[in-house]
DSSP file (Angstrom, degrees, kcal/mol; ACC not computed):
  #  RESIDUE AA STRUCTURE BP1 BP2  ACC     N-H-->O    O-->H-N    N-H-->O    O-->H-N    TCO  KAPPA ALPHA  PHI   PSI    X-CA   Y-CA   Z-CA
    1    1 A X              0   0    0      0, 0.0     0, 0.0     0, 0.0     0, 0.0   0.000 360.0 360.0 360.0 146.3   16.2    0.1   19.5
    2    2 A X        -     0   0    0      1,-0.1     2,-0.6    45,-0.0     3,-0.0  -0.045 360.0-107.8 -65.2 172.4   13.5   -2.0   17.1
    3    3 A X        -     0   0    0    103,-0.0    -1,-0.1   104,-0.0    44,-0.0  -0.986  34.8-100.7-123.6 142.9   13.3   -0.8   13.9
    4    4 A X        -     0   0    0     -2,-0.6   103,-0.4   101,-0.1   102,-0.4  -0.155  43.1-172.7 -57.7 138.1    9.8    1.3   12.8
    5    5 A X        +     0   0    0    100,-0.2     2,-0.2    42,-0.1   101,-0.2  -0.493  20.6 134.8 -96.6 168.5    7.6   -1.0   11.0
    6    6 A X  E     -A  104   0A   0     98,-0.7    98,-1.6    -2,-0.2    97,-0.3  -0.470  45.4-117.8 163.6 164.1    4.5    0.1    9.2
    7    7 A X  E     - b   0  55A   0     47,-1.6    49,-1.5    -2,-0.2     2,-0.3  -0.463  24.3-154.2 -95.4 155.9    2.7   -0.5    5.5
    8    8 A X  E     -Ab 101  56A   0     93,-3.5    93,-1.7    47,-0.2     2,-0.5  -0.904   3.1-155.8-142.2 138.2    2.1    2.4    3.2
    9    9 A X  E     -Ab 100  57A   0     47,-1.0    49,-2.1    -2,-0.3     2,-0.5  -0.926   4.5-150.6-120.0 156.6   -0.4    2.2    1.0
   10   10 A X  E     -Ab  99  58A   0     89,-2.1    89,-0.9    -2,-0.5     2,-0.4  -0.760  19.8-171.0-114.8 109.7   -0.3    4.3   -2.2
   11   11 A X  E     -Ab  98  59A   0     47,-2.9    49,-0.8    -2,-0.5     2,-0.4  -0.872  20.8-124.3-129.2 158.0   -4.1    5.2   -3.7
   12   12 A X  E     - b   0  60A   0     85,-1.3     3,-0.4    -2,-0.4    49,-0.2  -0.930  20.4-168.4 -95.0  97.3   -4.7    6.7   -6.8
   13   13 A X  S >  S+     0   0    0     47,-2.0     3,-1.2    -2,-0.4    48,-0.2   0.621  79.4  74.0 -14.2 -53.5   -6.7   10.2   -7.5
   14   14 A X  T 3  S+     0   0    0      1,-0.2    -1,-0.2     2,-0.1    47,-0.1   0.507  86.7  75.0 -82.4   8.0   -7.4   10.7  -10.9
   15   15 A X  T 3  S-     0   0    0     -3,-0.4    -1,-0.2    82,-0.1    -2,-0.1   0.912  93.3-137.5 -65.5 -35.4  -10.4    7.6  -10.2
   16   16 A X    <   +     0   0    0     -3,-1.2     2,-0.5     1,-0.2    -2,-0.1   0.978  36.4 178.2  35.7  72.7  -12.6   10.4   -8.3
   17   17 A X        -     0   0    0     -5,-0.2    -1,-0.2    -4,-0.2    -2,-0.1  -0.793  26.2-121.2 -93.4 133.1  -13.2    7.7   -5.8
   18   18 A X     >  -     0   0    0     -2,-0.5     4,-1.3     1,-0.1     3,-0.3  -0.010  37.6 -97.1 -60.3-171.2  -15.6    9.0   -2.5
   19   19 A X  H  > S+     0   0    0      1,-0.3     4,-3.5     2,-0.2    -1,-0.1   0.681 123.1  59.3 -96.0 -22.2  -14.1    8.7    0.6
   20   20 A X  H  > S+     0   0    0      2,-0.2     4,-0.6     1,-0.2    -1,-0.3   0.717 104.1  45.2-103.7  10.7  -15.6    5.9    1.3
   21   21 A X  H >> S+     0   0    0     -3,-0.3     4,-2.0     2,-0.1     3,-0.5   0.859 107.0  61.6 -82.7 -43.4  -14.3    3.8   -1.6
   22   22 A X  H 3X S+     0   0    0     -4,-1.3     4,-2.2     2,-0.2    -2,-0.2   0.840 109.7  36.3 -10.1 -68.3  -11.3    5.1   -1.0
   23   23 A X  H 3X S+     0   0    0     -4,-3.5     4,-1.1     2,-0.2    -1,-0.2   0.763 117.5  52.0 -90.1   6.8  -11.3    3.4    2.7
   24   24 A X  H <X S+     0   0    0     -4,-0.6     4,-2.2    -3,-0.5    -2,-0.2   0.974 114.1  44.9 -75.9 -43.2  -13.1    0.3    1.5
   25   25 A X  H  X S+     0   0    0     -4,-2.0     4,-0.6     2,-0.2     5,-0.2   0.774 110.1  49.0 -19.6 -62.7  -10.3    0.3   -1.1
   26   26 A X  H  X S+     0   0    0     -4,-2.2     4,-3.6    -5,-0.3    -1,-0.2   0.986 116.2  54.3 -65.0 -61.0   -6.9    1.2    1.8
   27   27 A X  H  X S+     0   0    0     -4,-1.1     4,-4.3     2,-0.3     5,-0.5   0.932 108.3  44.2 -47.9 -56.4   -9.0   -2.2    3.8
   28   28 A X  H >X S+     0   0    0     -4,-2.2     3,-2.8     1,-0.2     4,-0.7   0.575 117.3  43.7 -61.4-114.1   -8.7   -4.3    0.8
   29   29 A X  H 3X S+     0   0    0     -4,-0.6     4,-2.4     1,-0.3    -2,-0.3   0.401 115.9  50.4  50.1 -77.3   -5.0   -3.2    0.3
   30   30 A X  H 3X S+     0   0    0     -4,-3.6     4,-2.0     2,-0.2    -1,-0.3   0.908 112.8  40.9 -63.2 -43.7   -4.3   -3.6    4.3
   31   31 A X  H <X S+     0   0    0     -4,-4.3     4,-2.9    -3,-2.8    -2,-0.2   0.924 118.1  63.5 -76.8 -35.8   -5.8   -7.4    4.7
   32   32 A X  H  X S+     0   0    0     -4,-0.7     4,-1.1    -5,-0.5    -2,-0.2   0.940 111.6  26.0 -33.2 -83.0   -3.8   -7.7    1.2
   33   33 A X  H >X S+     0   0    0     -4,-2.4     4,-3.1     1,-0.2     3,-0.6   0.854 118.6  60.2 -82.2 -45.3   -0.5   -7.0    2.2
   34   34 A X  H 3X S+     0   0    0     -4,-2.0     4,-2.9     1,-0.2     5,-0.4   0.944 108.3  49.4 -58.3 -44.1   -1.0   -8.4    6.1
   35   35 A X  H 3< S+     0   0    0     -4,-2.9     4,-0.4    -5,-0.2    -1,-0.2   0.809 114.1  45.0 -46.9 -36.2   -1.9  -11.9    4.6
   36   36 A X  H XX S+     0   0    0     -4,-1.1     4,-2.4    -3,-0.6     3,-0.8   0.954 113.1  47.6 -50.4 -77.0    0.9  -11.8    2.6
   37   37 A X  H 3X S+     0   0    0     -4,-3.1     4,-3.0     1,-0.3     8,-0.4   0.810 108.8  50.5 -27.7 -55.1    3.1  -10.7    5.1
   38   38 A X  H 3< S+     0   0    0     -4,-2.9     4,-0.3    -5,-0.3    -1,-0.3   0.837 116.2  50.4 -78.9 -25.3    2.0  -13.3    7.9
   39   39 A X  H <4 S+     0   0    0     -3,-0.8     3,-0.2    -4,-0.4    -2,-0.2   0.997 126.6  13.9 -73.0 -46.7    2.6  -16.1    4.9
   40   40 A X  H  < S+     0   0    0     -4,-2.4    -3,-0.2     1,-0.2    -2,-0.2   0.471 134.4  33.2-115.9  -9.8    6.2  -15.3    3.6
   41   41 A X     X  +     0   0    0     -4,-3.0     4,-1.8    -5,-0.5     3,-0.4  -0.224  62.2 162.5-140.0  81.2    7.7  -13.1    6.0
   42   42 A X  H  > S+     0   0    0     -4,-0.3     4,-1.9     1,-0.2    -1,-0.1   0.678  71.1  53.9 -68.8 -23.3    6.5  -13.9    9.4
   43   43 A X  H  > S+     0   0    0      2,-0.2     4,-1.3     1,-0.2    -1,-0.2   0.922 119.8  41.1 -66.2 -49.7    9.2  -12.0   11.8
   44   44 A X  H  > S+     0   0    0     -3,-0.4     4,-0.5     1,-0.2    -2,-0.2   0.794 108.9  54.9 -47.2 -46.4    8.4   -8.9    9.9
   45   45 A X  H  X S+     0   0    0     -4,-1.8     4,-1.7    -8,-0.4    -2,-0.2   0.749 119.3  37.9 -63.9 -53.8    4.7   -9.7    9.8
   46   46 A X  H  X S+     0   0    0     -4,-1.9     4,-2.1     2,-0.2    -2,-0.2   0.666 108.1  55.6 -67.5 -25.1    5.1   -9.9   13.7
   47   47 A X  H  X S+     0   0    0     -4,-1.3     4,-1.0    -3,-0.2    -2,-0.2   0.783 117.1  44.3 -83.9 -34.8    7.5   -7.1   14.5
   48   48 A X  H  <>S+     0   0    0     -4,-0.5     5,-3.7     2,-0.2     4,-0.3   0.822 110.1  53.6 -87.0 -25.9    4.6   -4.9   12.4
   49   49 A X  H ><5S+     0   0    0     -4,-1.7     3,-2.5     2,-0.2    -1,-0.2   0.990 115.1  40.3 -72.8 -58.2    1.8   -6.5   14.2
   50   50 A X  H 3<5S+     0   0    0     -4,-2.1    -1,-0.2     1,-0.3    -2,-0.2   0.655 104.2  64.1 -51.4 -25.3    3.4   -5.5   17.8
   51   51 A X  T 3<5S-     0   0    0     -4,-1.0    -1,-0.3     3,-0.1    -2,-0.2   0.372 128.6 -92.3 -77.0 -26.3    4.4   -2.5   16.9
   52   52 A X  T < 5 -     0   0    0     -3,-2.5    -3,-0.2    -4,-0.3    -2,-0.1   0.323  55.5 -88.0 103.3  12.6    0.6   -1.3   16.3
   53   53 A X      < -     0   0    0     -5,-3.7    -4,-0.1     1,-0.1    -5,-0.1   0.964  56.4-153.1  78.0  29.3    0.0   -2.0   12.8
   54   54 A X        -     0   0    0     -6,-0.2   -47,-1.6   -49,-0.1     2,-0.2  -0.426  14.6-167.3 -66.5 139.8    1.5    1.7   11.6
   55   55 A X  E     -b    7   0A   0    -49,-0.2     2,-0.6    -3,-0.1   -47,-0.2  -0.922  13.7-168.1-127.8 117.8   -0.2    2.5    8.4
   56   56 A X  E     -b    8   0A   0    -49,-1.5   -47,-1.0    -2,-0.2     2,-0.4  -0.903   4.9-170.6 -90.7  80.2    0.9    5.2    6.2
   57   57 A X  E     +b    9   0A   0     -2,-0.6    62,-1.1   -49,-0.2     2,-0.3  -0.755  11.5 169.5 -97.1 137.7   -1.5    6.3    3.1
   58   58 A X  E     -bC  10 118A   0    -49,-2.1   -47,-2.9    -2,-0.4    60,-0.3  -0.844  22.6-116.0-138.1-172.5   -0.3    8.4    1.0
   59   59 A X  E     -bC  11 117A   0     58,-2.0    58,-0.6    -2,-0.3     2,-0.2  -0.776  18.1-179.9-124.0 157.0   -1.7    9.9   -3.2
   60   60 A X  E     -b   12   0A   0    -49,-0.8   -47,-2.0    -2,-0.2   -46,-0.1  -0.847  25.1-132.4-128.3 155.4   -0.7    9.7   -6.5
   61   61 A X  S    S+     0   0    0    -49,-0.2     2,-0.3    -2,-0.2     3,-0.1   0.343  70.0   5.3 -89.2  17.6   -2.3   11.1   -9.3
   62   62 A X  S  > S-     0   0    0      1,-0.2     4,-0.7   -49,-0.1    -1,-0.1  -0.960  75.3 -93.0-152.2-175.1   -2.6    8.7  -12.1
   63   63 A X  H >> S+     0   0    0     -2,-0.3     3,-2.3     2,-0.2     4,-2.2   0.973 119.6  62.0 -36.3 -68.1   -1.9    5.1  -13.1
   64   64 A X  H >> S+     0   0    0      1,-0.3     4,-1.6     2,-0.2     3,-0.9   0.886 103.6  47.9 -42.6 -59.2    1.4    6.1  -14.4
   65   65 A X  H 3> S+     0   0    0      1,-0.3     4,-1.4     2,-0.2    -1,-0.3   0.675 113.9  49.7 -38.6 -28.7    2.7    7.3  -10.8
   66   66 A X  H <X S+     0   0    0     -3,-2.3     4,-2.5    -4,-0.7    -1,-0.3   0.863 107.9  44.3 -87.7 -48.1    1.6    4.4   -9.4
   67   67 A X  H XX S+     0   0    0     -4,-2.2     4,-3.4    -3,-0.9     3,-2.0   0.995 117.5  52.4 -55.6 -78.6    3.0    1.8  -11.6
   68   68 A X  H 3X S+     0   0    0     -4,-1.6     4,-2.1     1,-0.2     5,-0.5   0.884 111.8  43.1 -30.9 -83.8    6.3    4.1  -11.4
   69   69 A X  H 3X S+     0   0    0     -4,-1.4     4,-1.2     2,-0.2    -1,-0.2   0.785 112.6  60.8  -7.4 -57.2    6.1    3.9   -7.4
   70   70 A X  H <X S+     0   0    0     -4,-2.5     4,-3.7    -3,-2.0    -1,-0.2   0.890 113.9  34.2 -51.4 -50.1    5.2   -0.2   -8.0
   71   71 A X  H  < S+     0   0    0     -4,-3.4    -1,-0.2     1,-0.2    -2,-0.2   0.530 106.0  58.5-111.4  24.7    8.4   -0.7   -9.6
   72   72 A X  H  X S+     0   0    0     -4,-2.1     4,-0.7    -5,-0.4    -1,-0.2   0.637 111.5  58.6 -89.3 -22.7   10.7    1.4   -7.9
   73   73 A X  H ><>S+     0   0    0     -4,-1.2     3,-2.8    -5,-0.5     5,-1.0   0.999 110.0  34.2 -22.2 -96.9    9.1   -1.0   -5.0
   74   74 A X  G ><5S+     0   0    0     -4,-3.7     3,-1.9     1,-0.2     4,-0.3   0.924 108.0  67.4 -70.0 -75.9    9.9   -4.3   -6.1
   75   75 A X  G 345S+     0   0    0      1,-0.3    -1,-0.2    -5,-0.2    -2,-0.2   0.757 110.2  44.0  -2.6 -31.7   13.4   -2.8   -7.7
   76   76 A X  G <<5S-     0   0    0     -3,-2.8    -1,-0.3    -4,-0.7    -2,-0.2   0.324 125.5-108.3-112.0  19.2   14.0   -2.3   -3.7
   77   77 A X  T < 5 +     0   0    0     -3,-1.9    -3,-0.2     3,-0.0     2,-0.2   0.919  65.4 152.8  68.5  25.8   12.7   -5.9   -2.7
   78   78 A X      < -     0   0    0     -5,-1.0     2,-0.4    -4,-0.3    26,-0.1  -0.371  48.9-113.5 -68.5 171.2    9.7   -4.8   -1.2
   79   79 A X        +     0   0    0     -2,-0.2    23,-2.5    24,-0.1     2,-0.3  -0.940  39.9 175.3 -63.4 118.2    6.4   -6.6   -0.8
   80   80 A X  E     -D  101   0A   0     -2,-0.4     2,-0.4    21,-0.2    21,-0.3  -0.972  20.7-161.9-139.4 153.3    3.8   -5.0   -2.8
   81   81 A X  E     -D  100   0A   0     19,-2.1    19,-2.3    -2,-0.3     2,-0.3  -0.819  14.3-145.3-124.0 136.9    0.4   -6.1   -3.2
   82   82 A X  E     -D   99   0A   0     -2,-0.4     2,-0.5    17,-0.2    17,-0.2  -0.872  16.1-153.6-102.4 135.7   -1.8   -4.4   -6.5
   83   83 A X  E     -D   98   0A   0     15,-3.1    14,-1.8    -2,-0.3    15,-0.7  -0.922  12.2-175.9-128.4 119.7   -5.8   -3.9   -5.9
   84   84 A X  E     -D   96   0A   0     -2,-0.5    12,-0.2    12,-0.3     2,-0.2  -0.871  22.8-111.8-129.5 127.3   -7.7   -3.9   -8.5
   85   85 A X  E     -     0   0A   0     10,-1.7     9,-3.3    -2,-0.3    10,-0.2  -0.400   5.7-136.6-101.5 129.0  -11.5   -3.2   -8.3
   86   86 A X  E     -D   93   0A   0      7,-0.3     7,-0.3    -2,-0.2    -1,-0.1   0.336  38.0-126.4 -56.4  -7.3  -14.4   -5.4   -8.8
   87   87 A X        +     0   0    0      5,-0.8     2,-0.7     1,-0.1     6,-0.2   0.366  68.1 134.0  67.8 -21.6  -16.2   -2.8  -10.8
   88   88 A X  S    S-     0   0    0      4,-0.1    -1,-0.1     2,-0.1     4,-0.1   0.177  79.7 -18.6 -40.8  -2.1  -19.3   -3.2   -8.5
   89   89 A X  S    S+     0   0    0     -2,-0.7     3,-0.0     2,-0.5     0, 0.0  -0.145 123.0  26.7 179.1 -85.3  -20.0    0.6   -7.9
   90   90 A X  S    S+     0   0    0      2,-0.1     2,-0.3   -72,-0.0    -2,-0.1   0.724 108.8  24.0 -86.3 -31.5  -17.5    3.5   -8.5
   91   91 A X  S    S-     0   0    0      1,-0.1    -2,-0.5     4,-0.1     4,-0.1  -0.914  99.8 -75.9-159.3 153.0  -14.7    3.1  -11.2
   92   92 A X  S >  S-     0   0    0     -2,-0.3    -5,-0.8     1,-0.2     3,-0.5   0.158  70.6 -79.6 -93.9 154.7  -14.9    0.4  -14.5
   93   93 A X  E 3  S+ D   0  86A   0     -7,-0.3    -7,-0.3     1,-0.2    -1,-0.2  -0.539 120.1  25.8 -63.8 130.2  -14.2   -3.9  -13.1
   94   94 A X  E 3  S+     0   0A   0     -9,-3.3     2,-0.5     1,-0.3    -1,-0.2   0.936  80.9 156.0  66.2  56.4  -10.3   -4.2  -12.8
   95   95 A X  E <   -     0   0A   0     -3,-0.5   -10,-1.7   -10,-0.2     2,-0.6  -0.982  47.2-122.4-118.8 129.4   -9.6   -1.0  -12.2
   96   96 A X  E     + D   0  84A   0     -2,-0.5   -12,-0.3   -12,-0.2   -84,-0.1  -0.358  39.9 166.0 -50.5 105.5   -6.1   -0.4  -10.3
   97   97 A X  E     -     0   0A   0    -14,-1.8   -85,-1.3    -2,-0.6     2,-0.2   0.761  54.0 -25.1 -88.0 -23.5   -7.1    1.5   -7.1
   98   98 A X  E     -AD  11  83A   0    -15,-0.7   -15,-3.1   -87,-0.2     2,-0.4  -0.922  45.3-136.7 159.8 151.1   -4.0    1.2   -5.0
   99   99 A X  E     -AD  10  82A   0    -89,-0.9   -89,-2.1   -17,-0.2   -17,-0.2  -0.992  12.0-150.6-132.0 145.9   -1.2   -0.4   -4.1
  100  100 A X  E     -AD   9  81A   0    -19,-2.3   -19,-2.1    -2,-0.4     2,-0.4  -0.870  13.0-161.8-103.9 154.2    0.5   -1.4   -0.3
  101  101 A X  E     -AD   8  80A   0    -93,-1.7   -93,-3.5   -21,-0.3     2,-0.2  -0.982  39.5 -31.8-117.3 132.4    3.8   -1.8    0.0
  102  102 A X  E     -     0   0A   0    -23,-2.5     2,-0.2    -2,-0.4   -65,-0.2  -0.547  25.0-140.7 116.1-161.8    5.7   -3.6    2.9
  103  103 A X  E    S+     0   0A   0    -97,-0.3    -1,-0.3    -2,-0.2     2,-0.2   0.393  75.8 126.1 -76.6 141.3    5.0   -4.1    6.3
  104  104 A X  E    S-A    6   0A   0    -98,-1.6   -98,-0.7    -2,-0.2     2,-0.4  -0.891  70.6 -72.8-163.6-160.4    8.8   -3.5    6.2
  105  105 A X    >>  -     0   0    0     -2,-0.2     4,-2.4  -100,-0.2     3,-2.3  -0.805  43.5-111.2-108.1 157.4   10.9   -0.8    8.3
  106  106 A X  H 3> S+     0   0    0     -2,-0.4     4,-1.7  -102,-0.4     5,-0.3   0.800 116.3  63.9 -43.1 -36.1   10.7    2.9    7.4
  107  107 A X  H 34 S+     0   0    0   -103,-0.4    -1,-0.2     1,-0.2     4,-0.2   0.696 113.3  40.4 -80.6  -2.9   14.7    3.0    5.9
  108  108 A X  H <4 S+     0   0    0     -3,-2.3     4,-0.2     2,-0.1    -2,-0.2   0.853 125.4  32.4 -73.4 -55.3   13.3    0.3    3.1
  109  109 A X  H >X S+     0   0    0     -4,-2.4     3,-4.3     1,-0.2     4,-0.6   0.995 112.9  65.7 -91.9 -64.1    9.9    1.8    2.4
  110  110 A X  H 3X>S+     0   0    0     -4,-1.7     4,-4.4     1,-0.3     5,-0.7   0.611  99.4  50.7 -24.0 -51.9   11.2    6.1    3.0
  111  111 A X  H 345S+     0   0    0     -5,-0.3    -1,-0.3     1,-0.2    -2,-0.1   0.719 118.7  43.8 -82.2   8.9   13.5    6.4    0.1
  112  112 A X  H <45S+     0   0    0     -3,-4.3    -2,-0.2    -4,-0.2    -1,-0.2   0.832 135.8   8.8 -69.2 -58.7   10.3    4.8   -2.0
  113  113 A X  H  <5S+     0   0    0     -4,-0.6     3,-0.4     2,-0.1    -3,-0.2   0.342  93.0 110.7-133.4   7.9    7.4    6.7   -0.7
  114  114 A X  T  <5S+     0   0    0     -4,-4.4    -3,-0.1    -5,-0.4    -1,-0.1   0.995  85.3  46.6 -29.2 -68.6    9.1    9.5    1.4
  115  115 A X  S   <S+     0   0    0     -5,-0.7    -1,-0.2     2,-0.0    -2,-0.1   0.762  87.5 104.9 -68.3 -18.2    8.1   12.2   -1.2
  116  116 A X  S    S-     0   0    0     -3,-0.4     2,-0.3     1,-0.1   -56,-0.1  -0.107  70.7-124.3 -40.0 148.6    4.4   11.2   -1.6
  117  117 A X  E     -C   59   0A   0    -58,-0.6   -58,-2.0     1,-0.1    -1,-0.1  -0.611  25.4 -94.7 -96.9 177.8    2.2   13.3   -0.1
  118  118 A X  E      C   58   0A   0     -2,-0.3   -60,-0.2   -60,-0.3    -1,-0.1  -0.182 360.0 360.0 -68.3 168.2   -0.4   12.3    2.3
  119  119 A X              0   0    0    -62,-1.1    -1,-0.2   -61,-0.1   -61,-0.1   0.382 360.0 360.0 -97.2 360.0   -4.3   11.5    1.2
C-alpha cells in the first residue's frame, strides 16, 4: 500500500483575518510548500501530486502556537514554509499568517499536527 501524502497547513486566529484572507493566505502557503517540494524533494512532491494534492488546514490561536508547531516541525525534519503578509489590506506588512508543513506522509506530519483542530 502507498503511503498517504498530503500538506497541512497551520493558520493563525488571533489576526481576525475574513475568510477570504484566510484562503488567499492557505493559496500562498500551498504554491509555497508545492514549489518547494517539486525543487528538493521530487518523489515526494510526485507521490503528493498523484495522490490528489490532500490538503489538511488546520488553527492555532496565536503566534506563539504557531512558532511552537514550526519547530516541533523542523525538529521532525519536515518541510515547512513561513507566510508572511504583505501588509496590503488586513493584518500590519510582515505579519506571520500561516505556515505549511510537508507534502510528506501522514505518520511524519500526525504526531505534529494530529491535535490541531480543523479551521
Amino acid at each position: 500500500m502507498e503511503p498517504d501524502f498530503k500538506l497541512v497547513i497551520v493558520v493563525r486566529r488571533d489576526l481576525g483575518m475574513s475568510c477570504g484572507k484566510i484562503a488567499a493566505q492557505v493559496a500562498h502557503a500551498s504554491v509555497m510548500a508545492a514549489l518547494d517540494a517539486e525543487r528538493k524533494r521530487s518523489q515526494e512532491f510526485s507521490l503528493w501530486l498523484q495522490g490528489g494534492q490532500k490538503k489538511v488546514i488546520v488553527k492555532v490561536k496565536t503566534l506563539s502556537e504557531l512558532q511552537e508547531v514550526e519547530r516541533k516541525a523542523r525538529e521532525s525534519d519536515l518541510p515547512v514554509q513561513v507566510v508572511k503578509d504583505m501588509g496590503l489590506t488586513e493584518v500590519p506588512p510582515g505579519s506571520v499568517t500561516c505556515i505549511s508543513i510537508g507534502p510528506s506522509t501522514s505518520s511524519k506530519l500526525d504526531p505534529v499536527t494530529g491535535s490541531l483542530r480543523l479551521l
